[in-house]
Structures are given as structure tokens and as C-alpha cells.
KOLMAR-817552 format. One record per atom (N, C-alpha, C): residue number from 1; residue in one letter; chain; atom name; x, y, z. Coordinates in steps of 0.02 Angstrom, whole numbers, always signed. Layout:
residues N
PT / NUM / A / A / CA / X / Y / Z
...
END
This chain:
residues 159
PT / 1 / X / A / N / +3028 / +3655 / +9557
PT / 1 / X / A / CA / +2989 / +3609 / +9516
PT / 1 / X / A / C / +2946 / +3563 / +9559
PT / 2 / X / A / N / +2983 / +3537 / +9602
PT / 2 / X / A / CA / +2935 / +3502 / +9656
PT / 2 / X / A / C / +2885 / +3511 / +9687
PT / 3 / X / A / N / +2898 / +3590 / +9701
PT / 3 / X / A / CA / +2861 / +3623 / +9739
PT / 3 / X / A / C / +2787 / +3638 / +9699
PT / 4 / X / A / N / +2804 / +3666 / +9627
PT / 4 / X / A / CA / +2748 / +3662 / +9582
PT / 4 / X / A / C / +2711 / +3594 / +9571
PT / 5 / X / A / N / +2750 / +3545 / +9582
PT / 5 / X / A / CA / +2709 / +3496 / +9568
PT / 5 / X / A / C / +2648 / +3465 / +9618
PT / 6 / X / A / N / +2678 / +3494 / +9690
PT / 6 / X / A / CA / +2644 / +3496 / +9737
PT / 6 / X / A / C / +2592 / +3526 / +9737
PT / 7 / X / A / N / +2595 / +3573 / +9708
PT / 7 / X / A / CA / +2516 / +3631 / +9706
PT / 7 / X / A / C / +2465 / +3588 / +9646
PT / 8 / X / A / N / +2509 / +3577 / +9601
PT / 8 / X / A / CA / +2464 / +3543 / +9542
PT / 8 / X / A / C / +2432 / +3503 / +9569
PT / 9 / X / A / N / +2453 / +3464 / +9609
PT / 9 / X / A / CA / +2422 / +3394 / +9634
PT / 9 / X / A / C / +2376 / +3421 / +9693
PT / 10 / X / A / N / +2377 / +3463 / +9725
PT / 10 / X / A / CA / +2325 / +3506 / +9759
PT / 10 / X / A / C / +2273 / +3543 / +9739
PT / 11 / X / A / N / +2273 / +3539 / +9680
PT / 11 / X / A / CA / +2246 / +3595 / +9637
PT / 11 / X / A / C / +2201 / +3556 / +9601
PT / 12 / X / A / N / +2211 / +3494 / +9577
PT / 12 / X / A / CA / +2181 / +3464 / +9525
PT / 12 / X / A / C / +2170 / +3365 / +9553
PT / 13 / X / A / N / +2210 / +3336 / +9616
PT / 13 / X / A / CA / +2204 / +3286 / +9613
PT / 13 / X / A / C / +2122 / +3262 / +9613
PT / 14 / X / A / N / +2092 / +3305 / +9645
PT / 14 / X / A / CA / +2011 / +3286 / +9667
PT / 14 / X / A / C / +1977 / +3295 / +9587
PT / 15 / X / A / N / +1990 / +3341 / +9544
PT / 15 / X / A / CA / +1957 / +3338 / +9478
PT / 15 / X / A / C / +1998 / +3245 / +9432
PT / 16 / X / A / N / +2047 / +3235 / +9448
PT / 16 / X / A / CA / +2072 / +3201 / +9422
PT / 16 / X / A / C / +2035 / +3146 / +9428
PT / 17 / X / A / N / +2032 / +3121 / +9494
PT / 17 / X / A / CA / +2003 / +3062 / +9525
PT / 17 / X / A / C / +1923 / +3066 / +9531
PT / 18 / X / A / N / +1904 / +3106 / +9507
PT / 18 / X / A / CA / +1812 / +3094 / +9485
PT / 18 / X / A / C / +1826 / +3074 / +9397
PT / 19 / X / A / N / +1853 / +3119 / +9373
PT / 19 / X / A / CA / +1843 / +3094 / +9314
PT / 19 / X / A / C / +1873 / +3005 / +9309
PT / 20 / X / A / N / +1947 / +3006 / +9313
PT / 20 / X / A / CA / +1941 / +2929 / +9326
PT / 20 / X / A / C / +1886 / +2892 / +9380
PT / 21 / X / A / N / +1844 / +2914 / +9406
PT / 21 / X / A / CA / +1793 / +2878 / +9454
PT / 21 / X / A / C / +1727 / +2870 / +9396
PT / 22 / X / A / N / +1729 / +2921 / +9355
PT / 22 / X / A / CA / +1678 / +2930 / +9314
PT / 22 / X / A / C / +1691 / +2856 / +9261
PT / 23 / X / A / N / +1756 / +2845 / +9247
PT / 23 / X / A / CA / +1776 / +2808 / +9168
PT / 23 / X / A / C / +1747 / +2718 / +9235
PT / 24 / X / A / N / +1806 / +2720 / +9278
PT / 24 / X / A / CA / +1806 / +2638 / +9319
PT / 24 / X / A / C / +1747 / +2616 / +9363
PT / 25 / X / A / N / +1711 / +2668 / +9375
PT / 25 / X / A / CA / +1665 / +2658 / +9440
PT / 25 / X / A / C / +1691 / +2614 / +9482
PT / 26 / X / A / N / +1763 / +2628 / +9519
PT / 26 / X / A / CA / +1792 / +2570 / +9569
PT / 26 / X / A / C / +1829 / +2628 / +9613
PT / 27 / X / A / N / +1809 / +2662 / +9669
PT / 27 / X / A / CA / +1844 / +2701 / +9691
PT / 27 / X / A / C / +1929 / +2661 / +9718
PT / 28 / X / A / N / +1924 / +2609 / +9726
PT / 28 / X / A / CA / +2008 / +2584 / +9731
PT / 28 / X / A / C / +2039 / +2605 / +9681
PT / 29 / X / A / N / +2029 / +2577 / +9617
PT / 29 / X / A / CA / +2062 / +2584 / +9542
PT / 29 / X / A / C / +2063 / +2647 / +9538
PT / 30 / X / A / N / +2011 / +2709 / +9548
PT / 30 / X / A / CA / +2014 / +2794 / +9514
PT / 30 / X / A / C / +2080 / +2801 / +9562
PT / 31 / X / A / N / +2075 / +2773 / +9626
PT / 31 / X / A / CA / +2134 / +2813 / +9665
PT / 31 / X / A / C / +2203 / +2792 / +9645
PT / 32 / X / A / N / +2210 / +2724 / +9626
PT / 32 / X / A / CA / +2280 / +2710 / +9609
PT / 32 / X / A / C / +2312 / +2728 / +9531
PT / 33 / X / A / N / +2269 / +2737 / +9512
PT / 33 / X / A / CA / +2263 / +2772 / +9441
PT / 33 / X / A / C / +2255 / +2838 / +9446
PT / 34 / X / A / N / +2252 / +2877 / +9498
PT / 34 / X / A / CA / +2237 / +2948 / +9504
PT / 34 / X / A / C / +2327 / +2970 / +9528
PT / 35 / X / A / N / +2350 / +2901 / +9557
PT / 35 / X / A / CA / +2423 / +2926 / +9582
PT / 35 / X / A / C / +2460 / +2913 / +9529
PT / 36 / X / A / N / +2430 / +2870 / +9487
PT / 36 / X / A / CA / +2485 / +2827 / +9445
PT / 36 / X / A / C / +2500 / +2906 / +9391
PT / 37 / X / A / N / +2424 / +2953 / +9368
PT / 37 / X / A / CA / +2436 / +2979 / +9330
PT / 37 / X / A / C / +2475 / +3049 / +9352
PT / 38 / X / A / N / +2472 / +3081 / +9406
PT / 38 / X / A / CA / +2517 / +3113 / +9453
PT / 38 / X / A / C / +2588 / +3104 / +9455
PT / 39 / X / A / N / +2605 / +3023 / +9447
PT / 39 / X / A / CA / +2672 / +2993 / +9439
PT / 39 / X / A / C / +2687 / +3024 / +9385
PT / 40 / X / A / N / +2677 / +3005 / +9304
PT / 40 / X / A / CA / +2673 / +3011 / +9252
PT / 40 / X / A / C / +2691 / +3090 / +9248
PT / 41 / X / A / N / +2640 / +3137 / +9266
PT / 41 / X / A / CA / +2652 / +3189 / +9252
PT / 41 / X / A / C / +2723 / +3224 / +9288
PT / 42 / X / A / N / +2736 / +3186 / +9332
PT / 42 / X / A / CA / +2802 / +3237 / +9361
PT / 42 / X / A / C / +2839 / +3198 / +9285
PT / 43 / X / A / N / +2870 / +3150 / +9287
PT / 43 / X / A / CA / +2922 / +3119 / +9244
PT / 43 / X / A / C / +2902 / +3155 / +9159
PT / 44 / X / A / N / +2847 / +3175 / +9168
PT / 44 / X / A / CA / +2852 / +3208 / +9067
PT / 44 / X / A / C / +2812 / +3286 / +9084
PT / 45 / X / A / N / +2830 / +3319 / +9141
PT / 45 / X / A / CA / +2790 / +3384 / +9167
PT / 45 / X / A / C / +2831 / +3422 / +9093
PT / 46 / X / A / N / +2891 / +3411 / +9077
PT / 46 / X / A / CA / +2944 / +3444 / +9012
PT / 46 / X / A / C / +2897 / +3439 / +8948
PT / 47 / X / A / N / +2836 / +3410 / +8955
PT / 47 / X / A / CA / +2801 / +3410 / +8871
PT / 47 / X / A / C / +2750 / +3438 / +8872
PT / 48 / X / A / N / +2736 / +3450 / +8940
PT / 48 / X / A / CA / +2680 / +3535 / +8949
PT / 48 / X / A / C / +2674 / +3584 / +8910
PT / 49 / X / A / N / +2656 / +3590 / +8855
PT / 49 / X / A / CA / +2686 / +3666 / +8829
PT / 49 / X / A / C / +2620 / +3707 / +8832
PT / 50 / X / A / N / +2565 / +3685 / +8875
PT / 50 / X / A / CA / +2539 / +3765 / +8879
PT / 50 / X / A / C / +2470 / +3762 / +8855
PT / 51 / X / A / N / +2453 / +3726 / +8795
PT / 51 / X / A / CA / +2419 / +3737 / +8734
PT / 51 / X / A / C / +2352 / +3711 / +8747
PT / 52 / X / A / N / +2329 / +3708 / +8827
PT / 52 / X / A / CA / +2275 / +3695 / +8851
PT / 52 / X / A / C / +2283 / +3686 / +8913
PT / 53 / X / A / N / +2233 / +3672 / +8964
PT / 53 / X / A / CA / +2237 / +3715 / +9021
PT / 53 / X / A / C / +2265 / +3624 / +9062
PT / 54 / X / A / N / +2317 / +3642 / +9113
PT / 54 / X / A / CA / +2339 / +3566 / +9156
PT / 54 / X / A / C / +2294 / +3530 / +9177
PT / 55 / X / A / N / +2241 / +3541 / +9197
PT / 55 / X / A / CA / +2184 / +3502 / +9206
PT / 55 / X / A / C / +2173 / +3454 / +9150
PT / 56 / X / A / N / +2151 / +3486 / +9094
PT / 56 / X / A / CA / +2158 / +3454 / +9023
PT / 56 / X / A / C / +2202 / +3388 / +9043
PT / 57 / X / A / N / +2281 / +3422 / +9013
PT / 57 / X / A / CA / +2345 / +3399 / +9012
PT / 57 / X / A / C / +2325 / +3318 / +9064
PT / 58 / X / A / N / +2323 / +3327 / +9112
PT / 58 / X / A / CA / +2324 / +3289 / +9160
PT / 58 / X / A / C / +2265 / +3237 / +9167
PT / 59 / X / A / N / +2201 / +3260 / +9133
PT / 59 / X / A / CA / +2156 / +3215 / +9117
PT / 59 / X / A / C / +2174 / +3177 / +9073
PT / 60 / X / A / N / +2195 / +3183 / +9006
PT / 60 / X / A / CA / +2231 / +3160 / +8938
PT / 60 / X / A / C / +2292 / +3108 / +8969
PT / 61 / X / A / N / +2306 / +3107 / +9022
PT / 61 / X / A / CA / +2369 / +3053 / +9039
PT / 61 / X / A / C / +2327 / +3024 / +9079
PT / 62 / X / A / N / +2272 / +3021 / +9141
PT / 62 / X / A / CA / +2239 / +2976 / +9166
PT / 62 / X / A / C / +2189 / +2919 / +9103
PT / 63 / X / A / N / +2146 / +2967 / +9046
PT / 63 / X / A / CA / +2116 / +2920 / +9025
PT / 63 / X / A / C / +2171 / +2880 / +8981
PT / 64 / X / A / N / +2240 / +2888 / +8968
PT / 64 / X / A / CA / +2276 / +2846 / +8911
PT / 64 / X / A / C / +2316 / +2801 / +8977
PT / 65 / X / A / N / +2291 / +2819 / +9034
PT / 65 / X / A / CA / +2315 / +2769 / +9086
PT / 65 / X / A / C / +2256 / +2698 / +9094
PT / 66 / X / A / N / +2187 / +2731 / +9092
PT / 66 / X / A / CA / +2145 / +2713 / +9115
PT / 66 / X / A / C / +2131 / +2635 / +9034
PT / 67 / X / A / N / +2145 / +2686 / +8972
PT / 67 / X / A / CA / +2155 / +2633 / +8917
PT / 67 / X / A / C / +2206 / +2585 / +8948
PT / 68 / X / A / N / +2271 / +2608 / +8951
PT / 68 / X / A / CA / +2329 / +2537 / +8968
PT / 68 / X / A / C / +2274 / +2502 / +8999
PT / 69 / X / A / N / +2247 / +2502 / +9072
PT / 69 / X / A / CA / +2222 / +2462 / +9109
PT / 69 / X / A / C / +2175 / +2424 / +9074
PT / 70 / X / A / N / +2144 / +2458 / +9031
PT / 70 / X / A / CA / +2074 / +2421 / +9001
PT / 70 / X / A / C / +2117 / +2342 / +8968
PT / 71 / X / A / N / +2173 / +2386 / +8926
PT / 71 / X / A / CA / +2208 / +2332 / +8899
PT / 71 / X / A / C / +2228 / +2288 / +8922
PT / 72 / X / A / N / +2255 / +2288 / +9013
PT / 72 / X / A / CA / +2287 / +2242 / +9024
PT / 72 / X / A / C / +2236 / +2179 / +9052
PT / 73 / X / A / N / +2191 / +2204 / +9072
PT / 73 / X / A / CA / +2127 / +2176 / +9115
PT / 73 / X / A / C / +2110 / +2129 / +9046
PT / 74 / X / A / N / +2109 / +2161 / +8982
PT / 74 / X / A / CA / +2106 / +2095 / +8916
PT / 74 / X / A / C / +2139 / +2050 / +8913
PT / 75 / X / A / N / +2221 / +2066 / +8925
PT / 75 / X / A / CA / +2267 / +2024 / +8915
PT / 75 / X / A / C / +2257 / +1953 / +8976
PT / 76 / X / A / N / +2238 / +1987 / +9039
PT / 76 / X / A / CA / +2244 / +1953 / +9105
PT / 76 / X / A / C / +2190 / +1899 / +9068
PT / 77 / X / A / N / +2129 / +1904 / +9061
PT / 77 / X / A / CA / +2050 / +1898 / +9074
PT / 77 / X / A / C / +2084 / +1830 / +9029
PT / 78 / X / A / N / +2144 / +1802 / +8999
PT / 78 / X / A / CA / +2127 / +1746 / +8965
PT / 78 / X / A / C / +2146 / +1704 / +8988
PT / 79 / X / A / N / +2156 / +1685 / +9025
PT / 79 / X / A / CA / +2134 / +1605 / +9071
PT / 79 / X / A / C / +2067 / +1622 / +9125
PT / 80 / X / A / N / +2015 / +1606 / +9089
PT / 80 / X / A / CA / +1956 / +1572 / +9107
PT / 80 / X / A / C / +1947 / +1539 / +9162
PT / 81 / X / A / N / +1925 / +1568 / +9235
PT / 81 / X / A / CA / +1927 / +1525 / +9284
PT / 81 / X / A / C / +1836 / +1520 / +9294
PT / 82 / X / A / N / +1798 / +1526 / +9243
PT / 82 / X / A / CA / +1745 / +1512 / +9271
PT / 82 / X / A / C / +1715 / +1435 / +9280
PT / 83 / X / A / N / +1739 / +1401 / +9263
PT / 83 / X / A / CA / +1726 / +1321 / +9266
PT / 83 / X / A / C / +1761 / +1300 / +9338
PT / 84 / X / A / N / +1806 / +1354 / +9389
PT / 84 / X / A / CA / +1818 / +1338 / +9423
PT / 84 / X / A / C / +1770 / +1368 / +9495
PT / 85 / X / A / N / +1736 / +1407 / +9467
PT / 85 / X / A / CA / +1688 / +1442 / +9531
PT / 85 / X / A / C / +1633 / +1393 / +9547
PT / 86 / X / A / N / +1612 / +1388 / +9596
PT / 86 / X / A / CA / +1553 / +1343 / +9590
PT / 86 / X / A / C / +1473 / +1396 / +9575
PT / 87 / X / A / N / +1453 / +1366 / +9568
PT / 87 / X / A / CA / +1362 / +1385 / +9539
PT / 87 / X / A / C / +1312 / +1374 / +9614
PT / 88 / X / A / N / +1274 / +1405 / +9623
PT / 88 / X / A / CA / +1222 / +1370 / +9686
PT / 88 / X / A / C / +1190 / +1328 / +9657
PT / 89 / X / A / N / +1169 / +1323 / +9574
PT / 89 / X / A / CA / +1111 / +1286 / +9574
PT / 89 / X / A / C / +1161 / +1210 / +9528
PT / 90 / X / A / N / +1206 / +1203 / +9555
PT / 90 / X / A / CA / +1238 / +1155 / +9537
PT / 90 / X / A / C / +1185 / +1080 / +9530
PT / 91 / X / A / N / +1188 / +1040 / +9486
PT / 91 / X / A / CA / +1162 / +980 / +9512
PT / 91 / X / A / C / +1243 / +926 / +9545
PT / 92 / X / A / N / +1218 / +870 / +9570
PT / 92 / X / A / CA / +1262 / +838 / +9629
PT / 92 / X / A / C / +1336 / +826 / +9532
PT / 93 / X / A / N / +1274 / +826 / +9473
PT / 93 / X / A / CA / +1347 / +803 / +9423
PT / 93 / X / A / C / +1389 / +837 / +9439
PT / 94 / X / A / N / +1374 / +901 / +9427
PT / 94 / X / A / CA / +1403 / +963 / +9418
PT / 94 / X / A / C / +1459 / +982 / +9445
PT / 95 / X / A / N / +1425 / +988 / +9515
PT / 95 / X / A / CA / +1466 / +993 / +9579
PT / 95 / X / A / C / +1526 / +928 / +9592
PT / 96 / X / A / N / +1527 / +867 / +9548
PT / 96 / X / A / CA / +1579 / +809 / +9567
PT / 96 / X / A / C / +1606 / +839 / +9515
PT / 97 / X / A / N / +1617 / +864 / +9461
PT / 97 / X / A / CA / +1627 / +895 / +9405
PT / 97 / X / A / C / +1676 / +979 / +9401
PT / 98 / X / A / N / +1640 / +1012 / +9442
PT / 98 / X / A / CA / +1669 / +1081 / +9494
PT / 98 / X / A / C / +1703 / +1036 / +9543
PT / 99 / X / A / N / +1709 / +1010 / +9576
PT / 99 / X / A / CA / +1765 / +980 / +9640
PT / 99 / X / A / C / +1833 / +965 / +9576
PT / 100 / X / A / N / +1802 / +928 / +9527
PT / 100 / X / A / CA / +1895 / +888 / +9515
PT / 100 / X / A / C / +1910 / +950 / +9460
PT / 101 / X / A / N / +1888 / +990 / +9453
PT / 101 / X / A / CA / +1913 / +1056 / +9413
PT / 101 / X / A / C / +1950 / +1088 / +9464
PT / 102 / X / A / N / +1918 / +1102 / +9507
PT / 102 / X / A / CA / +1968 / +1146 / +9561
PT / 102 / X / A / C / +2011 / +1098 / +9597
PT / 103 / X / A / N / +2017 / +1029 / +9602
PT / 103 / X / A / CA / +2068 / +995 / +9643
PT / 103 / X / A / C / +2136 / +982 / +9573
PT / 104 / X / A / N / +2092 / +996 / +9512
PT / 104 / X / A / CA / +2153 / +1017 / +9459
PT / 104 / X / A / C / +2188 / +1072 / +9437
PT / 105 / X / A / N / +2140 / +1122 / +9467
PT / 105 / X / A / CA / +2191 / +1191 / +9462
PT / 105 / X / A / C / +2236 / +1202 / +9503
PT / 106 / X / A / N / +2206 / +1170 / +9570
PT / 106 / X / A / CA / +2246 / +1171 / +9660
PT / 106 / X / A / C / +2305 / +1131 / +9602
PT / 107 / X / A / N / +2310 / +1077 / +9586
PT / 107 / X / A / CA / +2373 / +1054 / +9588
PT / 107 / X / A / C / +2411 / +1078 / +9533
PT / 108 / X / A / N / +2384 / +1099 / +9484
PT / 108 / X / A / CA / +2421 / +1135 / +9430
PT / 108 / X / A / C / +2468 / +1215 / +9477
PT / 109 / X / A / N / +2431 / +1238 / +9501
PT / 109 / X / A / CA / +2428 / +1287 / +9554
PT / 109 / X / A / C / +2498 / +1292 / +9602
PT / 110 / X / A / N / +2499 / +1214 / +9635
PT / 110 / X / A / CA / +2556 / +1194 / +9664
PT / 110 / X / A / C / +2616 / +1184 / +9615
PT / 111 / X / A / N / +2613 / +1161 / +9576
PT / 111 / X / A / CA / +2659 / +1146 / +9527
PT / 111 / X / A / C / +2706 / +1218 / +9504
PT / 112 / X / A / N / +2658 / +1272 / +9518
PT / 112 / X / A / CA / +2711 / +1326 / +9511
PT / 112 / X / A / C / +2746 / +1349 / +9539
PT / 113 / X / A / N / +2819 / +1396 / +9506
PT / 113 / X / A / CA / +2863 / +1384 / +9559
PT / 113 / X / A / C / +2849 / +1454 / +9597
PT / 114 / X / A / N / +2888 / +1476 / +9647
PT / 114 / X / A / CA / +2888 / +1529 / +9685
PT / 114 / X / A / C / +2918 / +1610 / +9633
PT / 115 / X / A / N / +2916 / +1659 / +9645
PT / 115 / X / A / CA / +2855 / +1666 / +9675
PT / 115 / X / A / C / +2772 / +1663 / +9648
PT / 116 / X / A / N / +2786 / +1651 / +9574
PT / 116 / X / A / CA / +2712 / +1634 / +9529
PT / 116 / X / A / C / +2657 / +1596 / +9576
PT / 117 / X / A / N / +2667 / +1556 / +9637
PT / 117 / X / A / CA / +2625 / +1524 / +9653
PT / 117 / X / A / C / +2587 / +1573 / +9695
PT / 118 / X / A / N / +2637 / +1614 / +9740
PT / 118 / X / A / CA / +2603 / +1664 / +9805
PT / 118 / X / A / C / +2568 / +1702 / +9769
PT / 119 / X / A / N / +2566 / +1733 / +9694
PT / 119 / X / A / CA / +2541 / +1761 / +9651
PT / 119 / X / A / C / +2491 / +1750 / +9654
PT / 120 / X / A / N / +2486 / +1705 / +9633
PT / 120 / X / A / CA / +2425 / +1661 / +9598
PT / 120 / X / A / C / +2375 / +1687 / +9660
PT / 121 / X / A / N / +2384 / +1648 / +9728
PT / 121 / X / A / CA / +2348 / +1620 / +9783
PT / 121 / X / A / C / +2325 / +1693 / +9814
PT / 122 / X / A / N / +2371 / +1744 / +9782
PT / 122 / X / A / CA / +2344 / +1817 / +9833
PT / 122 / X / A / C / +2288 / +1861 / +9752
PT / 123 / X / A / N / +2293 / +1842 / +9690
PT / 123 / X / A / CA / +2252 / +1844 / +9657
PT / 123 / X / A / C / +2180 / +1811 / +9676
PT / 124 / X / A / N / +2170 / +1759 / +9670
PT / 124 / X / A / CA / +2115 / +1699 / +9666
PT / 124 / X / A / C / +2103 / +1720 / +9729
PT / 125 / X / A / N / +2103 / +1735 / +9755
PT / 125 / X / A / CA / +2088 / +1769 / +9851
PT / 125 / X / A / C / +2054 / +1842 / +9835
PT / 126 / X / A / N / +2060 / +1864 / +9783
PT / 126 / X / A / CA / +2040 / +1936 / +9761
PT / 126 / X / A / C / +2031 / +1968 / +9797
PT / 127 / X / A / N / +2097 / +1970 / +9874
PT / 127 / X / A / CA / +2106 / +2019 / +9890
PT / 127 / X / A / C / +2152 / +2061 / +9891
PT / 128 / X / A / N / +2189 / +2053 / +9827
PT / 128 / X / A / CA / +2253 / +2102 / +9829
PT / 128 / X / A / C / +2260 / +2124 / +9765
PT / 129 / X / A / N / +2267 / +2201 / +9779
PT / 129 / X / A / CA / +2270 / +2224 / +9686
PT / 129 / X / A / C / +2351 / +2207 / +9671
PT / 130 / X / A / N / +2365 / +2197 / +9615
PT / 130 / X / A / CA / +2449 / +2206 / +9562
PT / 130 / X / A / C / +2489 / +2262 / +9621
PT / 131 / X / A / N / +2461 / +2319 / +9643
PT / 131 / X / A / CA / +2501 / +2355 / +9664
PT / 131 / X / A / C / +2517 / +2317 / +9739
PT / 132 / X / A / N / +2452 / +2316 / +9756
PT / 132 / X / A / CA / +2483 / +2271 / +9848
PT / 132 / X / A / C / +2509 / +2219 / +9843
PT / 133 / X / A / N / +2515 / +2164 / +9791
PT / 133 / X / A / CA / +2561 / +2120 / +9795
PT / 133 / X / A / C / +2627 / +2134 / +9797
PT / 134 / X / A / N / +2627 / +2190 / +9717
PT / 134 / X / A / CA / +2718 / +2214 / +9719
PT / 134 / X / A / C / +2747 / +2229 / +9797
PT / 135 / X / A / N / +2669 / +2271 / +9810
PT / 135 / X / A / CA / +2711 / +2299 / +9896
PT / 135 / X / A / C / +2743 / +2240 / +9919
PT / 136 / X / A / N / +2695 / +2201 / +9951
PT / 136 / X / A / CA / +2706 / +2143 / +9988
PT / 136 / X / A / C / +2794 / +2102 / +9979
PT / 137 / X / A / N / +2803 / +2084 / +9893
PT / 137 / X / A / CA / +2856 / +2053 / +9899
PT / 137 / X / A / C / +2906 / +2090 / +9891
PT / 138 / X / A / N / +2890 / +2148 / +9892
PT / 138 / X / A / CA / +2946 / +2215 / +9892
PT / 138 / X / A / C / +2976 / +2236 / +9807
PT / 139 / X / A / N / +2920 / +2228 / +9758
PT / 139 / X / A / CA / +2919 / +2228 / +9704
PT / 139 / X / A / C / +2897 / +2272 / +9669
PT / 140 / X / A / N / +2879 / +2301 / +9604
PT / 140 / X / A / CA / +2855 / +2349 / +9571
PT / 140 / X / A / C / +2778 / +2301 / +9543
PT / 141 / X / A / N / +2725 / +2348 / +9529
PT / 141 / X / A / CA / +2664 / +2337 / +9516
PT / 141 / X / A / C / +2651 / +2298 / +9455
PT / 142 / X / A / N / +2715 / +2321 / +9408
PT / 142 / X / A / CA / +2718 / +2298 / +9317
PT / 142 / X / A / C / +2754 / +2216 / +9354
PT / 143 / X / A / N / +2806 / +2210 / +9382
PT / 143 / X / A / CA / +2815 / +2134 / +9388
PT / 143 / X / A / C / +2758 / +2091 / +9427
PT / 144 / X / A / N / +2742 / +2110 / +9491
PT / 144 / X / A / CA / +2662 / +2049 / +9510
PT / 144 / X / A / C / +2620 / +2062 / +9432
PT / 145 / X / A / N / +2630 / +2125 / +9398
PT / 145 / X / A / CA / +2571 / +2089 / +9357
PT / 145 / X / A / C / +2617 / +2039 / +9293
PT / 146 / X / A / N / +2658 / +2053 / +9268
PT / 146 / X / A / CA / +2685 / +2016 / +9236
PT / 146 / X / A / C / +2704 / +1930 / +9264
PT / 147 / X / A / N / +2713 / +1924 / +9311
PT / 147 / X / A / CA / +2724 / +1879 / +9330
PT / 147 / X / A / C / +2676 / +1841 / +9342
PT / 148 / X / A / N / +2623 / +1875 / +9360
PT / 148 / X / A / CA / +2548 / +1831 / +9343
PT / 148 / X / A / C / +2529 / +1803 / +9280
PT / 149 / X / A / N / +2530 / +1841 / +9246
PT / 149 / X / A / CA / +2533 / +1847 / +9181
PT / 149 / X / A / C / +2574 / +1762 / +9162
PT / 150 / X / A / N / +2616 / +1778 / +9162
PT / 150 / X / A / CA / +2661 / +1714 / +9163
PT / 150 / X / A / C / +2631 / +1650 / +9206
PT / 151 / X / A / N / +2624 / +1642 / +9252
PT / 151 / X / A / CA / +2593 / +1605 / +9281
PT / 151 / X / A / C / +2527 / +1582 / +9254
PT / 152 / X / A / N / +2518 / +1633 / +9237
PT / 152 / X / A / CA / +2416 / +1609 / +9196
PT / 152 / X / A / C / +2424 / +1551 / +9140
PT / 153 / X / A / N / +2488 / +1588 / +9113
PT / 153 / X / A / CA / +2521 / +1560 / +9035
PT / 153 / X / A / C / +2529 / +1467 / +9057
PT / 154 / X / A / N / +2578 / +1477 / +9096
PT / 154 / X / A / CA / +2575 / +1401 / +9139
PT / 154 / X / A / C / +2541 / +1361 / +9147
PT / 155 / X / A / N / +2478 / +1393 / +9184
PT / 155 / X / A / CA / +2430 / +1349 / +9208
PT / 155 / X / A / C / +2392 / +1325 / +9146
PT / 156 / X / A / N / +2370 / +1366 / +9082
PT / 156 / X / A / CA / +2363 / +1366 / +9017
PT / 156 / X / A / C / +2386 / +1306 / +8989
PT / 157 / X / A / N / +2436 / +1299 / +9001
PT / 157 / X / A / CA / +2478 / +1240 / +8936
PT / 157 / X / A / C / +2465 / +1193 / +8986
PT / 158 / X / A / N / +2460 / +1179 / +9078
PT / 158 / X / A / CA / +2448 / +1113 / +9123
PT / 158 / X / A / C / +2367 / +1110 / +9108
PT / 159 / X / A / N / +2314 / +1142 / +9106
PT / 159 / X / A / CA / +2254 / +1135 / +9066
PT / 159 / X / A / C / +2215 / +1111 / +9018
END
């Protein structure tokens, strides 16, 4: 079984990961979503029955992967950090205005406890996807995002 699954994924990962390249236009996201749906397929390869060709099969679990994501990117997207970015064409109000917004998120920010805060700080850094954080604290991809999640909620009600 393994061994088949090996060929599948030789056989089809490169069709997989254009079409998800086609839906995200983010070659990071098609690829972790190209494994995620690879994952998927070993754990339910038992509901295969045939009735169209694995390519198919295997596209049909990336785009209902590629939906979850759409969904979760909704759920995330609701705490609003744009009042905390600054603008170039700020006037001097603005900008005294953008300073005590972000010296109030910094401390709302601090106020969280561990690990929600390292969360937070390797998010807002946008350089780490849900999956490289889990790596990092030796975690699964669904808890950094949940736990962000949670954390957002936080900062929400200190807001």
C-alpha cells in the first residue's frame, strides 16, 4: 500500500500542485496544500472506488482543502490590524494617532500569555506560515492556528 502510494504521489504530485497553484497563486501555500492533500489521501486512499480517474480523486481533496483554507483565512481575517500599519502619506495627526494604536496593541500583545504571545509576534512578522510555527514549538499546524485564533479573540475584547 505504501509503496502504491509512493507512485501516486510520483505520478500525479506535479499535476496536483499546478492546479492548486492555479486556485492560490502562492507557490508556498500550492506546496503545503499539495502535501497536505497527499496526507489526506493516504488516510481515506479506502474510499477510492474507481469511478473516475486518481488524478480526479486527488484534485477533488486538494480543492475541498483549498476551500477549508479559504475558510479559515475568513475566520482569521477578523481582527482588523489595519489601523495598526502605518500609511506613507500619513499627516503628523495621523501618525501620533498610528504610534498610540500600535503602542496599544504592543501592550495588549504583552499581556498575552505564552505561548499566544510568540504566536502572535511570529504572525505580525509575516514570516512564518501556521505550519512553521507548529514546527518551531514542536506542535501541529491546526494548534498555532487555533491558538492564534484565540489570541486574536483576546486582543478583541482588550480593544
Amino acid at each position: 500500500m505504501a509503496e502504491d502510494m509512493e507512485n501516486i504521489y510520483k505520478d500525479y504530485a506535479k499535476s496536483v500542485y499546478r492546479y492548486l497553484l492555479s486556485l492560490t497563486h502562492d507557490e508556498d501555500l500550492a506546496e503545503e496544500l499539495t502535501e497536505e492533500t497527499f496526507y489526506r489521501a493516504v488516510y481515506s486512499i479506502h474510499t477510492y472506488n474507481g469511478s473516475c480517474k486518481i488524478s480526479v480523486w486527488l484534485c477533488q481533496i486538494a480543492k475541498h482543502i483549498w476551500y477549508q483554507e479559504l475558510e479559515k483565512k475568513k475566520k482569521y481575517s477578523s481582527l482588523e490590524l489595519h489601523e495598526y500599519i502605518p500609511s506613507p502619506s500619513m499627516s503628523p495627526e495621523e501618525a501620533t494617532l498610528f504610534q498610540s494604536n500600535k503602542m496599544e496593541l504592543y501592550r495588549a500583545i504583552h499581556q498575552l500569555s505564552e505561548p499566544m504571545r510568540e504566536i502572535v509576534h511570529m504572525r505580525i512578522s509575516g514570516e512564518f506560515s501556521f505550519a512553521e510555527i507548529g514546527e518551531i514549538l514542536g506542535k501541529s499546524e491546526n494548534w498555532a492556528r487555533v491558538t492564534f485564533y484565540r489570541a486574536k479573540q483576546k486582543l478583541m475584547e482588550v480593544l
